[in-house]
PASEBA-1860 file (N, C-alpha, C; in nm, 3 decimals):
! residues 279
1> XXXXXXXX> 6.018/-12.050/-14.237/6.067/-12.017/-14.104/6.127/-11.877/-14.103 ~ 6.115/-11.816/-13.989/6.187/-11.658/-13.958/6.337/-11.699/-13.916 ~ 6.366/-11.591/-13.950/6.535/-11.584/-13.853/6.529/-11.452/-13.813 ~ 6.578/-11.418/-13.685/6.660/-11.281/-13.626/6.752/-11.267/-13.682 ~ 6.767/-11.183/-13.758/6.894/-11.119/-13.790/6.995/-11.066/-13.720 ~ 6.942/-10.919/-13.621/7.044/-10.912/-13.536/6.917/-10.855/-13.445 ~ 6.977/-10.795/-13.341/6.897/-10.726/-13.201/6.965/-10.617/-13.166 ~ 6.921/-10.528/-13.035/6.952/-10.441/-13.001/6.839/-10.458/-12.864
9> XXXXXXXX> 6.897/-10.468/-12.746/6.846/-10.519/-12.618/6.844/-10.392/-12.522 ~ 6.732/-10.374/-12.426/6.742/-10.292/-12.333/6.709/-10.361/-12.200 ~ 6.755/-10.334/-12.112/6.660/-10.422/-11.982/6.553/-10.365/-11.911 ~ 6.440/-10.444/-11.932/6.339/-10.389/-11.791/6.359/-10.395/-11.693 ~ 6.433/-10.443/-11.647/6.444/-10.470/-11.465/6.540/-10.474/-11.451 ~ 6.616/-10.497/-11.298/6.757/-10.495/-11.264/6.787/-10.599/-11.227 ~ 6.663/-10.688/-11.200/6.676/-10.831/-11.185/6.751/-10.885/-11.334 ~ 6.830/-11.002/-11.321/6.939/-11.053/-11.414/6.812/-11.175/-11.472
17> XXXXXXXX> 6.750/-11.208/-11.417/6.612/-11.290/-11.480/6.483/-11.235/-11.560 ~ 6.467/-11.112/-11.516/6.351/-11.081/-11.559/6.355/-11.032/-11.674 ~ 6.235/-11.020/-11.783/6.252/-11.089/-11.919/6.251/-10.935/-11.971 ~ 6.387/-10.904/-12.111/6.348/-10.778/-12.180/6.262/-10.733/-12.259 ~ 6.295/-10.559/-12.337/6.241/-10.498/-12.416/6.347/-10.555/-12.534 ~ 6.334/-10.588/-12.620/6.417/-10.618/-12.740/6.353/-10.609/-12.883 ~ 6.420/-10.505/-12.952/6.428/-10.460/-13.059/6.515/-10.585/-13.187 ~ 6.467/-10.585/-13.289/6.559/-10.683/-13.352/6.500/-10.660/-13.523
25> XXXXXXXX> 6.553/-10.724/-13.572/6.520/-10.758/-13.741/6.496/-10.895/-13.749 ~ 6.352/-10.916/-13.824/6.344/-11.043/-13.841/6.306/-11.096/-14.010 ~ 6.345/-11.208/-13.998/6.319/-11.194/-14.194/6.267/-11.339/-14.200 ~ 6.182/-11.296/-14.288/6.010/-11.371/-14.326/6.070/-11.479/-14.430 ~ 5.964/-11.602/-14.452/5.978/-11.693/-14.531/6.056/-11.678/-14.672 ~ 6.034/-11.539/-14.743/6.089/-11.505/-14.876/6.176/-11.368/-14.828 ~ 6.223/-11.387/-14.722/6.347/-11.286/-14.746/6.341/-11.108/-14.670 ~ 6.238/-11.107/-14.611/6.211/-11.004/-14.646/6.252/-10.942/-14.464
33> XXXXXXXX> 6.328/-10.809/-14.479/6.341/-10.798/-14.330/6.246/-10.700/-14.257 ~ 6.216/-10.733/-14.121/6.124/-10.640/-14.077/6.136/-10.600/-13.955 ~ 6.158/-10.489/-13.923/6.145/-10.423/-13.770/6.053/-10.445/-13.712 ~ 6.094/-10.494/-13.570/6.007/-10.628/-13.459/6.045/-10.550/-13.375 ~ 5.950/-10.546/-13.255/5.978/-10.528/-13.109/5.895/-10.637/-13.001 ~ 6.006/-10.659/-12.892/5.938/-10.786/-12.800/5.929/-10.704/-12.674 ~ 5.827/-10.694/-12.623/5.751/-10.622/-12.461/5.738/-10.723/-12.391 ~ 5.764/-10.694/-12.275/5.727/-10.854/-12.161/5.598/-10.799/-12.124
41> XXXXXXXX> 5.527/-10.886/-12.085/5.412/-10.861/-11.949/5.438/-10.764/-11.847 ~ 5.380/-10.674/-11.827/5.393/-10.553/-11.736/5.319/-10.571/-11.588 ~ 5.250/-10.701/-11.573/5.156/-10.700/-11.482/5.228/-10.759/-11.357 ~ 5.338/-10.793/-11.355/5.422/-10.838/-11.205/5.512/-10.923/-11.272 ~ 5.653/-10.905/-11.192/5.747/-10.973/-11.252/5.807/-11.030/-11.092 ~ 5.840/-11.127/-11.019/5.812/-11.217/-11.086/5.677/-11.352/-11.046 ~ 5.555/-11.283/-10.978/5.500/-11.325/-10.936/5.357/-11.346/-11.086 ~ 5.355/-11.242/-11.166/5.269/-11.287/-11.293/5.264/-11.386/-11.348
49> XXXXXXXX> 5.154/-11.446/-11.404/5.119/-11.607/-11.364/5.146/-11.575/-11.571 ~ 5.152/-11.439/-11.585/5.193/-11.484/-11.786/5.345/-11.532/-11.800 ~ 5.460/-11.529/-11.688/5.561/-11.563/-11.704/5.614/-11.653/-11.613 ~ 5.700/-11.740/-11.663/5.778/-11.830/-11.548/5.889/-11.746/-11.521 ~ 5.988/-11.789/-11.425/6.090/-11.764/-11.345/6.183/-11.724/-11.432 ~ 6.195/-11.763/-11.557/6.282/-11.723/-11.672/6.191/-11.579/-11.721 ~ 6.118/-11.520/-11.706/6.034/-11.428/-11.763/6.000/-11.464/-11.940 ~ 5.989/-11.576/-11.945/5.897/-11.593/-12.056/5.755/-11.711/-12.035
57> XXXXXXXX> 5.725/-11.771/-12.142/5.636/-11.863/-12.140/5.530/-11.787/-12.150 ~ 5.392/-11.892/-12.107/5.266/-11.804/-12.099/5.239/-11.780/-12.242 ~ 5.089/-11.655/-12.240/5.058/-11.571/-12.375/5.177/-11.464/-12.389 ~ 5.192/-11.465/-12.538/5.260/-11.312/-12.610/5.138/-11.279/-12.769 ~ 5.094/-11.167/-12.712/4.979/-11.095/-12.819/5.099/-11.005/-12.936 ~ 5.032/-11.059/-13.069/5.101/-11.030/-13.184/5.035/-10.905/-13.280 ~ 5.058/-10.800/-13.240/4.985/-10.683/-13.318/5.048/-10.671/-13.474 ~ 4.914/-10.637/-13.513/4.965/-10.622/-13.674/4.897/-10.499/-13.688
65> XXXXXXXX> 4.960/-10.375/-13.765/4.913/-10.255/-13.767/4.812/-10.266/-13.877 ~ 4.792/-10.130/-13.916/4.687/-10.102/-14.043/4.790/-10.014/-14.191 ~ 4.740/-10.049/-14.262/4.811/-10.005/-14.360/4.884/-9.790/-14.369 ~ 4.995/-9.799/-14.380/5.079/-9.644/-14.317/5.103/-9.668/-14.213 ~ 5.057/-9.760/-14.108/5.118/-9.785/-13.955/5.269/-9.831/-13.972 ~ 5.308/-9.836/-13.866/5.417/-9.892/-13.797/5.457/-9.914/-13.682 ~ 5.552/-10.001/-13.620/5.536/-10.004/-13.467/5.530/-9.901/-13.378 ~ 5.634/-9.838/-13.468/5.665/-9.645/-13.407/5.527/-9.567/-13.367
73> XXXXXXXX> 5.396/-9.618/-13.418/5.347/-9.506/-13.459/5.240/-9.460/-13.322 ~ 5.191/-9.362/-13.283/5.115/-9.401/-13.129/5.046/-9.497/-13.090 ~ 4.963/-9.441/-13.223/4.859/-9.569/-13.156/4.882/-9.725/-13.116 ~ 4.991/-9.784/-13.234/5.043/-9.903/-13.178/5.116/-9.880/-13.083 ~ 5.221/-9.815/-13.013/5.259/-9.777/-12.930/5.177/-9.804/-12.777 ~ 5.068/-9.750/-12.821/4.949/-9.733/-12.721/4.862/-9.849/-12.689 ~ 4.833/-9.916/-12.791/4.792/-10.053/-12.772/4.848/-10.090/-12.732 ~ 5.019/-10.128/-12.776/5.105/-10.250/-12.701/5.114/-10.219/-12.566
81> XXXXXXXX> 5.094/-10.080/-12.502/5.128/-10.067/-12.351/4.972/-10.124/-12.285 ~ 4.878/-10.091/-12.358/4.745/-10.132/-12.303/4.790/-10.264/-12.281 ~ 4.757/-10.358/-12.374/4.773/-10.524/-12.371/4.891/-10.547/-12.271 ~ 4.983/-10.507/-12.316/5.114/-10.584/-12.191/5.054/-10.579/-12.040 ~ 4.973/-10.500/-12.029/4.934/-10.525/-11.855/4.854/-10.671/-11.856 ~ 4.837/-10.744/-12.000/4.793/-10.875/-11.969/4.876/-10.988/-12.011 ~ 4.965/-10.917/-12.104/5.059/-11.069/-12.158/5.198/-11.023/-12.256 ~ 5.291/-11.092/-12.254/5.402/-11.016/-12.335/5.332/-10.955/-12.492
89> XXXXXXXX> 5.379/-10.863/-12.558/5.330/-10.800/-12.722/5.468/-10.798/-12.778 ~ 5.467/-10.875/-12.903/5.531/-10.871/-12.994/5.461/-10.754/-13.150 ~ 5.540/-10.638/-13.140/5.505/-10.557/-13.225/5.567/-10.540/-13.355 ~ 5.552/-10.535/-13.491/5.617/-10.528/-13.556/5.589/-10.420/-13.713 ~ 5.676/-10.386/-13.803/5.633/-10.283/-13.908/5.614/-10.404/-14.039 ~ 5.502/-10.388/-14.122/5.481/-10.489/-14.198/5.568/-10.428/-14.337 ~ 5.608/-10.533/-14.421/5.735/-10.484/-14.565/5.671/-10.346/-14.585 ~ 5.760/-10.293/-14.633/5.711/-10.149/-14.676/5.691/-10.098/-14.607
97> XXXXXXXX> 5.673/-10.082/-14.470/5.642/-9.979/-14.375/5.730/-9.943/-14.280 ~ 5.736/-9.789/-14.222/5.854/-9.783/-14.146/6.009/-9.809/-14.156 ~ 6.075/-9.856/-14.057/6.194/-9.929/-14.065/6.184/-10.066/-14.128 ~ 6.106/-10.174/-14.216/6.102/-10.300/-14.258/6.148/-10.273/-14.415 ~ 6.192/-10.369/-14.424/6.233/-10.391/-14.609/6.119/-10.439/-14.675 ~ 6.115/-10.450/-14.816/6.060/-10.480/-14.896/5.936/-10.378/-14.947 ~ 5.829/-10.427/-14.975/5.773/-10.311/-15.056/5.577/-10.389/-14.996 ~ 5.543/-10.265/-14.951/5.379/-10.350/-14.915/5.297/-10.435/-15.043
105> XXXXXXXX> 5.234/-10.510/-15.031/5.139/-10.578/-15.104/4.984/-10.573/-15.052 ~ 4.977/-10.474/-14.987/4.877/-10.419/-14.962/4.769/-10.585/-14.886 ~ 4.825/-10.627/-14.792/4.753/-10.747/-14.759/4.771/-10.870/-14.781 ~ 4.791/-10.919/-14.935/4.857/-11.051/-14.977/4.983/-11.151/-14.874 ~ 5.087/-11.086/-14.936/5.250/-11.108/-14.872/5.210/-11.107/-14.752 ~ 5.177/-11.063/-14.696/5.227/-10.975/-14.557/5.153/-11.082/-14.405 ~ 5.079/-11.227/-14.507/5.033/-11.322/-14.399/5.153/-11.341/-14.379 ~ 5.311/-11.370/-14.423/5.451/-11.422/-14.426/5.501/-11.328/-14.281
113> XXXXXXXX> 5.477/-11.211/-14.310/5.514/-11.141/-14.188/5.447/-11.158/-14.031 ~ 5.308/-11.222/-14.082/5.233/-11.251/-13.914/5.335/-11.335/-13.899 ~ 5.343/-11.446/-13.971/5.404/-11.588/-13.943/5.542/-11.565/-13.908 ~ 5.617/-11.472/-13.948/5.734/-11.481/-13.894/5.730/-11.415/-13.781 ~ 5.667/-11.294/-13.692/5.614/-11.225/-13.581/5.585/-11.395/-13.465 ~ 5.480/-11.465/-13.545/5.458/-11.543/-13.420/5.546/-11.656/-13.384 ~ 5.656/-11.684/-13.482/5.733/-11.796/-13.476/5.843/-11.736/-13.390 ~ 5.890/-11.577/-13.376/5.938/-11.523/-13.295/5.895/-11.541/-13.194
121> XXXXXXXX> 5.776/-11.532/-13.170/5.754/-11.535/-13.025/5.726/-11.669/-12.928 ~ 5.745/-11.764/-13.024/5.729/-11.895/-12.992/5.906/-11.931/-12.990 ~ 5.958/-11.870/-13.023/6.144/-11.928/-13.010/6.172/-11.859/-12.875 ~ 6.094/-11.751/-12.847/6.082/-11.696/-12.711/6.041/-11.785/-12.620 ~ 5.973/-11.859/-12.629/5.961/-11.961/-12.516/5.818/-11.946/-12.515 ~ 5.719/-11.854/-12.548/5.596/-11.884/-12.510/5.540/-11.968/-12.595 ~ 5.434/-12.031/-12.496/5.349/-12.129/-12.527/5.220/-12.125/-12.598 ~ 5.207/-12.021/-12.594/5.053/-11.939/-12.623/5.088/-11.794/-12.678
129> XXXXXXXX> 5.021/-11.824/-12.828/5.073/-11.690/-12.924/4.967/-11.650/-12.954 ~ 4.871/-11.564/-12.941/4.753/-11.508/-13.012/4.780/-11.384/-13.120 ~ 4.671/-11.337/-13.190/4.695/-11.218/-13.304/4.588/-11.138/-13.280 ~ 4.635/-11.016/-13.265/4.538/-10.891/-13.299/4.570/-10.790/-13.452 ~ 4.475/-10.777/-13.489/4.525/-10.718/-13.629/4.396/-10.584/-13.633 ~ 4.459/-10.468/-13.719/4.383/-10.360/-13.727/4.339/-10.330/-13.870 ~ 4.252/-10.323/-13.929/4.211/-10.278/-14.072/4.288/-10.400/-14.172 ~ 4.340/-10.314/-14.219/4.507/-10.412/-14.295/4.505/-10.550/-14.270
137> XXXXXXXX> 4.551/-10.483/-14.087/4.628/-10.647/-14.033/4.561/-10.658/-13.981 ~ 4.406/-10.662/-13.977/4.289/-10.742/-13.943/4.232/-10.816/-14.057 ~ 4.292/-10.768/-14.181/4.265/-10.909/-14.246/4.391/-11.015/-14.323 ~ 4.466/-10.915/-14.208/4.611/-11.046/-14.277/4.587/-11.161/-14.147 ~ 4.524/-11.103/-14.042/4.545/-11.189/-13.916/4.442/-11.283/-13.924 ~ 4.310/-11.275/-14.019/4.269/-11.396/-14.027/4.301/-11.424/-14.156 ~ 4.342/-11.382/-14.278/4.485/-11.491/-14.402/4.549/-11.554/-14.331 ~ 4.636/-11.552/-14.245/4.750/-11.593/-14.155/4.681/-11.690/-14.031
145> XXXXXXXX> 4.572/-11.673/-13.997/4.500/-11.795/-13.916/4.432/-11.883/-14.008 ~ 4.404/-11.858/-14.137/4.345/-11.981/-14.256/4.463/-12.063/-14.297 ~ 4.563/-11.988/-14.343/4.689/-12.053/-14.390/4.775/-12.119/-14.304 ~ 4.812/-12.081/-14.216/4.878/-12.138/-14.122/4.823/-12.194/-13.959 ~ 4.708/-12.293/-13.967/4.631/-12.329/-13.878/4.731/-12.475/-13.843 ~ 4.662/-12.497/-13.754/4.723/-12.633/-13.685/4.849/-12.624/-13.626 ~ 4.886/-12.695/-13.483/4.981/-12.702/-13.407/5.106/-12.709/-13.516 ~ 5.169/-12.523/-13.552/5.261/-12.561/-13.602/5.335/-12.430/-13.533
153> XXXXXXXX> 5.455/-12.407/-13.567/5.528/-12.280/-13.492/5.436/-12.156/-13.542 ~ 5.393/-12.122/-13.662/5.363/-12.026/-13.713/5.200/-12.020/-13.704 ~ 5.152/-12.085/-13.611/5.002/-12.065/-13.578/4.951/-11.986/-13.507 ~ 4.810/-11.939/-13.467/4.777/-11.840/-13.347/4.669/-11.930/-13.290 ~ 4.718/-11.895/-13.178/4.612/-11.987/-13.064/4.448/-11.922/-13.036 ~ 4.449/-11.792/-13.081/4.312/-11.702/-13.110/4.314/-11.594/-13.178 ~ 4.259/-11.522/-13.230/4.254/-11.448/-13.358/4.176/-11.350/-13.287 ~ 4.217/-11.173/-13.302/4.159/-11.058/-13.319/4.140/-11.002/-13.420
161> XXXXXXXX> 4.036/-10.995/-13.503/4.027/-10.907/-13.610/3.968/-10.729/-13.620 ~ 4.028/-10.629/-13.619/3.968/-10.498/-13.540/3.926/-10.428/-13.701 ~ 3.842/-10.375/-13.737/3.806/-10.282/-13.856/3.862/-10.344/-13.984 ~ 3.830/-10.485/-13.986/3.884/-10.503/-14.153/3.780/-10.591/-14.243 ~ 3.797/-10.499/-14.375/3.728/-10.564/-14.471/3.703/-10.728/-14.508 ~ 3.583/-10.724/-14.566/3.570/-10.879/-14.577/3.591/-10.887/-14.726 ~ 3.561/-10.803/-14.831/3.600/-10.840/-14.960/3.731/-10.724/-14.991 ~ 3.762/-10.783/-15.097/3.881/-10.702/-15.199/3.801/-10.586/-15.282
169> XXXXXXXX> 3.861/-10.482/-15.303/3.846/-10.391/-15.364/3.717/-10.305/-15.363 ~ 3.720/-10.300/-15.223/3.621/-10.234/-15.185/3.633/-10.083/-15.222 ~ 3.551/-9.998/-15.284/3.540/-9.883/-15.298/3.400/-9.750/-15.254 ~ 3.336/-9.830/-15.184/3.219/-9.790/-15.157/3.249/-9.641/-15.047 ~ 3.309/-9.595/-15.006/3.349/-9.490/-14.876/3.426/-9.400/-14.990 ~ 3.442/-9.267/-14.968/3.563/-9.208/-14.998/3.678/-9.230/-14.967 ~ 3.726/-9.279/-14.821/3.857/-9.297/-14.770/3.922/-9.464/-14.882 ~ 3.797/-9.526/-14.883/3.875/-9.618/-14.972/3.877/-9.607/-15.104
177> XXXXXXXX> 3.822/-9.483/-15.187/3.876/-9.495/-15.257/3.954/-9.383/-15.288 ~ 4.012/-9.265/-15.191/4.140/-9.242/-15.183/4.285/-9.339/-15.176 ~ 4.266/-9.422/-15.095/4.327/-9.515/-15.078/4.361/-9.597/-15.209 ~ 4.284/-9.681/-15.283/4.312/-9.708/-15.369/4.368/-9.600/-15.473 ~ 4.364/-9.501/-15.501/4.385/-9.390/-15.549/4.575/-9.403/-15.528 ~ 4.609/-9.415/-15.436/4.722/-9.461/-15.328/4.804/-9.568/-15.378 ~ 4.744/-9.679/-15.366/4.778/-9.788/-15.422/4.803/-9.829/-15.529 ~ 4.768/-9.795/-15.644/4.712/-9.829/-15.781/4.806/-9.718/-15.897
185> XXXXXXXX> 4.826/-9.583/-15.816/4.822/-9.462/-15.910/4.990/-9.449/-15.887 ~ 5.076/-9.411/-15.989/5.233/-9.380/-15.993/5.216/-9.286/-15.879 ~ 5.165/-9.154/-15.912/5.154/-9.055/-15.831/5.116/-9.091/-15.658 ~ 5.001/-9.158/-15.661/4.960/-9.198/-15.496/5.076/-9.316/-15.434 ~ 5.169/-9.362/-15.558/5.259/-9.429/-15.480/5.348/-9.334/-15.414 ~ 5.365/-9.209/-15.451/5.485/-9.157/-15.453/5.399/-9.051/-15.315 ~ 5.311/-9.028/-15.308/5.251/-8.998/-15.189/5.290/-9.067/-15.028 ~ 5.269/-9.190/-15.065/5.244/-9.348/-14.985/5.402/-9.316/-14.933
193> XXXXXXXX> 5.529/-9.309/-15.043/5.670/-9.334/-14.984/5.697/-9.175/-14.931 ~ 5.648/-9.059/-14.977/5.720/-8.973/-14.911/5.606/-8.920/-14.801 ~ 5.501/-8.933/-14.800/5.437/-8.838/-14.712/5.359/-8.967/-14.572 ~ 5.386/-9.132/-14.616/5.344/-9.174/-14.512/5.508/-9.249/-14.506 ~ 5.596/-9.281/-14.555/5.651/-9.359/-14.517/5.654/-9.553/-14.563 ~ 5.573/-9.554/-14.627/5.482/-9.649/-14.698/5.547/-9.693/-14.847 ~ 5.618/-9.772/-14.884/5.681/-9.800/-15.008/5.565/-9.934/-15.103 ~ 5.511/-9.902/-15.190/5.377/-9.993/-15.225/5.430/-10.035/-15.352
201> XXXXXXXX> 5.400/-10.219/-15.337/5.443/-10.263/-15.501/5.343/-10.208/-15.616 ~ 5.425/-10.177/-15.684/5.361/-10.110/-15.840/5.273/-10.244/-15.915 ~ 5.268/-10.406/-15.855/5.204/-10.480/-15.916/5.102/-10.520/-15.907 ~ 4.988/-10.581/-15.972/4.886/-10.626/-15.952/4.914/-10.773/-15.889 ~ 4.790/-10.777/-15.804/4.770/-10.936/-15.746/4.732/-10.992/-15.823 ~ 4.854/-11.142/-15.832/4.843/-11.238/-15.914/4.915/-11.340/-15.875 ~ 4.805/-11.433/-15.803/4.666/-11.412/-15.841/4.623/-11.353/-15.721 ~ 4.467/-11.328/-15.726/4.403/-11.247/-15.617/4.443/-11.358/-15.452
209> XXXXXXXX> 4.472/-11.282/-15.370/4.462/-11.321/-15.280/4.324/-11.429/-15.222 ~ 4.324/-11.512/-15.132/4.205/-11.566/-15.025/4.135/-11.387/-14.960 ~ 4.040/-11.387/-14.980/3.957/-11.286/-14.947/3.965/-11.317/-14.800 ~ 3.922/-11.179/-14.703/3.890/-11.205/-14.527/3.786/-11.283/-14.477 ~ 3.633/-11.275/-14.591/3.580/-11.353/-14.546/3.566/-11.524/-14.603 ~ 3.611/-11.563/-14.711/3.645/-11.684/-14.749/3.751/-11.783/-14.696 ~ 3.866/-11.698/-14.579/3.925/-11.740/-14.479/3.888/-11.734/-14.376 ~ 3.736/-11.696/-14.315/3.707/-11.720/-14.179/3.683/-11.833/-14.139
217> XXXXXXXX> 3.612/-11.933/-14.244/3.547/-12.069/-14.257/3.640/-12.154/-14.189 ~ 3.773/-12.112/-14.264/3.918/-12.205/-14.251/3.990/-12.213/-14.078 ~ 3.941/-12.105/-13.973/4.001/-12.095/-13.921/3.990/-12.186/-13.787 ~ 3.825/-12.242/-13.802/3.802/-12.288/-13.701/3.866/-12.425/-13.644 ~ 3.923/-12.470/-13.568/3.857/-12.423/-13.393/3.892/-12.329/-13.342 ~ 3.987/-12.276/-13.391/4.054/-12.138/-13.325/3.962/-12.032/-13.297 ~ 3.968/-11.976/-13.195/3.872/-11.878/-13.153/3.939/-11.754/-13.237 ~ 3.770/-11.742/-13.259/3.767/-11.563/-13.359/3.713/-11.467/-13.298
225> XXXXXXXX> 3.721/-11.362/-13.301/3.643/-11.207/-13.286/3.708/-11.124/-13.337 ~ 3.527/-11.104/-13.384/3.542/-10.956/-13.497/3.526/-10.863/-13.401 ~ 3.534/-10.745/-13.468/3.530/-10.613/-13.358/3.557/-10.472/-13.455 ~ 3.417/-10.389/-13.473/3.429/-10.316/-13.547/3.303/-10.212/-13.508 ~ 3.378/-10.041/-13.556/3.292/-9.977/-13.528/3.178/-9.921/-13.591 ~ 3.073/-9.840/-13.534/2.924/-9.819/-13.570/2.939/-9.672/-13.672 ~ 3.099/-9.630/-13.662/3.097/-9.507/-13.740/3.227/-9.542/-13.830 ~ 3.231/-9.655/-13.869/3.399/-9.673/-13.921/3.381/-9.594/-14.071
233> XXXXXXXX> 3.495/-9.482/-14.104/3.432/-9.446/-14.198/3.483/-9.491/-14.320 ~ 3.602/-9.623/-14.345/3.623/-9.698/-14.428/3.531/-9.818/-14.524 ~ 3.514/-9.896/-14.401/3.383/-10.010/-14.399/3.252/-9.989/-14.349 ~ 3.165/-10.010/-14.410/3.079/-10.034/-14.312/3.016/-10.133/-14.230 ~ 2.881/-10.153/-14.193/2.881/-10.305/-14.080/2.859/-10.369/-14.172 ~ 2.834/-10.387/-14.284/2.806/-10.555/-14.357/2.963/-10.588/-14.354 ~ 3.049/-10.520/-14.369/3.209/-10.575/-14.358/3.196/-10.687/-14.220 ~ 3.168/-10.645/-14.099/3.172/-10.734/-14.015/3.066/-10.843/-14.004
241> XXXXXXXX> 2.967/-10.798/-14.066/2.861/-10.904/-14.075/2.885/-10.989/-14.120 ~ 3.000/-10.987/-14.239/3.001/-11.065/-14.316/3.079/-11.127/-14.300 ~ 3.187/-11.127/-14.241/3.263/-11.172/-14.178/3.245/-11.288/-14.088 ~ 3.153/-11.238/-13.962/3.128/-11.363/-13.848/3.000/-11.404/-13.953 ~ 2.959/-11.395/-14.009/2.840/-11.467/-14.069/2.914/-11.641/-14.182 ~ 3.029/-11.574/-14.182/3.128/-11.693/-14.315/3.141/-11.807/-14.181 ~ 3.162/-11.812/-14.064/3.165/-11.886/-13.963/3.173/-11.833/-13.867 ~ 3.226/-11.986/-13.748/3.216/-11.907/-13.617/3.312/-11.772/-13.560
249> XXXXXXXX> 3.229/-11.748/-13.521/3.299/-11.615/-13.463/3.210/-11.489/-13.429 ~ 3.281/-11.472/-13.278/3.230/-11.373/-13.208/3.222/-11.221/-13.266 ~ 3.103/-11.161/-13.198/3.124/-11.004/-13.335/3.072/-10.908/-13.239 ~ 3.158/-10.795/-13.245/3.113/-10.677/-13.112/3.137/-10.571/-13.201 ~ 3.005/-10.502/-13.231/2.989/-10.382/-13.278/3.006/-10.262/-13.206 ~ 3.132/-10.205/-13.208/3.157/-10.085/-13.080/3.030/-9.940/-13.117 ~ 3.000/-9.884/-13.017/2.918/-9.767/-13.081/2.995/-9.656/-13.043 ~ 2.987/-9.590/-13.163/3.021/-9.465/-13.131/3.193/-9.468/-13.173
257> XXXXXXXX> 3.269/-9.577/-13.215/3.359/-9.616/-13.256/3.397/-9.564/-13.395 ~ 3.520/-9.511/-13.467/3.628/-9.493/-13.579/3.644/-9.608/-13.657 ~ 3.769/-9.618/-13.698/3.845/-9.682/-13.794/3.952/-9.736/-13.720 ~ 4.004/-9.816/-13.661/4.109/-9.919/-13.656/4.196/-9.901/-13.563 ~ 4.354/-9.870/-13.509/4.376/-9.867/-13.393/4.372/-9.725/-13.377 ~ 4.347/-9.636/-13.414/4.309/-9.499/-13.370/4.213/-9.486/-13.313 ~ 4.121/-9.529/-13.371/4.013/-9.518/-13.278/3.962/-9.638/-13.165 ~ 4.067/-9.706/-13.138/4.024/-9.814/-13.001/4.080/-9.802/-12.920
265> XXXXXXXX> 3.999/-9.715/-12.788/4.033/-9.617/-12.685/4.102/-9.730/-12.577 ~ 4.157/-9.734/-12.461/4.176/-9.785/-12.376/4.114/-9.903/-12.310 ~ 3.956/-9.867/-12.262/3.872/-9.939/-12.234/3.867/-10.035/-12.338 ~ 3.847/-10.017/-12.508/3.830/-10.165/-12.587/3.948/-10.234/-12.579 ~ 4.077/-10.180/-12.588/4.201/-10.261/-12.537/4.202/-10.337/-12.427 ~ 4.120/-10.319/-12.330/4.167/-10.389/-12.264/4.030/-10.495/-12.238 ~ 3.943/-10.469/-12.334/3.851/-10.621/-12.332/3.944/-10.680/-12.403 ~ 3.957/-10.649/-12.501/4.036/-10.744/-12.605/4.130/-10.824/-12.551
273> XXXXXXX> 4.240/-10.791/-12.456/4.333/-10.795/-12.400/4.282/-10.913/-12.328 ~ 4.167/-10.909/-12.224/4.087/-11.051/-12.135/3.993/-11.094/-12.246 ~ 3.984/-11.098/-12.357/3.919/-11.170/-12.436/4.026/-11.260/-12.490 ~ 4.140/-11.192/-12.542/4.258/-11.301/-12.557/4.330/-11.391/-12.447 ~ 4.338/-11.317/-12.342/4.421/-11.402/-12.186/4.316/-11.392/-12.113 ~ 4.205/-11.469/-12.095/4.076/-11.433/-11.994/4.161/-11.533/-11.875 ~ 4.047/-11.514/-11.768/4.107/-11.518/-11.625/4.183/-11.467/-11.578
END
């Protein structure tokens, strides 16, 4: 289970009902604290059918960045304002990143952090928690829909997966294996903490994590979609192939598309956005 630690509240409205912006610390199953932010629904207050009269209930969409992200950073920034015109966003910095404690695990750990993100947003009162995840946290968001499936606080009612690998230790691109370069190397750690902000455990996985696509199988009935681009220059398309090919799940090859939330312009935000809250 998560706990809030503490908060720091602003109000959206001047109405004494209508639901805030709230900043807070939240700390994950093993301890770990992490800088969270809660956005209401932007689409009418109080006539929006995502909130009741209390300004909660309804969907709240759970972004998980990409590895060096953080909530701070634009592009999540930019997403969460996209999506809120359809449903509250709970945003948050995964261990090691940004303002959060602990130290990244590059994917492993960090299903603990979806789970504490969506159990937040379910003590919020909503009823309906979905996940969008980018690179990284496109494949912690389906770890975190294999592991924690079934009507429990820490579940997702549908799954976004945006630019993420289906196996471990992929090295086939240059960017990944700079990256690993990053991960792995004293020196690229010391890159990671001073030049992204990024604090990375010095240990090996042990044991290896559930791979992205050996947890797609697990997730069903929960609705999936993949979503990845025709120029990603991390992965390429067998990453997503391989992916909706392990089970069900929907797969939209963007053209002309990047790498992860940088490159998912407005317009794909906001399919995604009625692909998660349709109608």
């Amino acid at each position: 289970m998560c706990a809030v630690e503490e908060g720091r509240y602003r109000g959206s409205s001047d109405s004494p009902t209508a639901p805030r912006v709230v900043r807070t610390l939240l700390r994950t199953a093993d301890g770990v604290r992490l800088d969270a932010m809660y956005e209401p629904c932007t689409a009418g207050f109080p006539q929006d059918s995502a909130v009741d009269h209390e300004g909660f209930r309804g969907t709240a969409i759970v972004v998980a960045h990409g590895f060096t992200g953080s909530l701070d950073r634009p592009a999540i920034r930019r997403a969460a304002e996209v999506l809120a015109r359809r449903a509250a966003v709970v945003t948050f910095s995964f261990r090691g990143h940004g303002a959060s404690g602990g130290r990244s695990t590059v994917g492993d750990r960090e299903v603990l952090d979806v789970a504490a993100a969506v159990e937040w947003a379910r003590a919020l009162g909503h009823t309906r928690v979905v996940t969008v995840g980018f690179s990284m946290g496109g494949s912690v968001v389906l770890r975190h829909a294999a592991l924690h499936g079934g009507r429990t606080e820490a579940s997702s009612d549908a799954v976004v997966s945006v630019s993420a690998p289906a196996r471990w230790y992929y090295r086939g691109t240059a960017p990944m294996r700079r990256l690993h370069w990053v991960v792995t190397r004293p020196t690229g750690r010391f890159v990671g903490r001073v030049g992204f902000r990024t604090r990375i455990h010095d240990r090996d996985w042990d044991p290896v994590p559930l791979s992205p696509a050996e947890a797609v199988p697990l997730i069903a009935p929960t609705p999936l979609l993949v979503v990845h681009g025709d120029r990603d220059p991390y992965f390429p398309l067998d990453h997503p192939r391989m992916l909706a090919a392990a089970g069900p799940a929907e797969l939209w090859v963007e053209r002309g598309m990047g790498h992860a939330e940088n490159a998912a312009d407005e317009a794909l935000l906001t399919r995604i956005a009625e692909w998660l809250v349709p109608g």
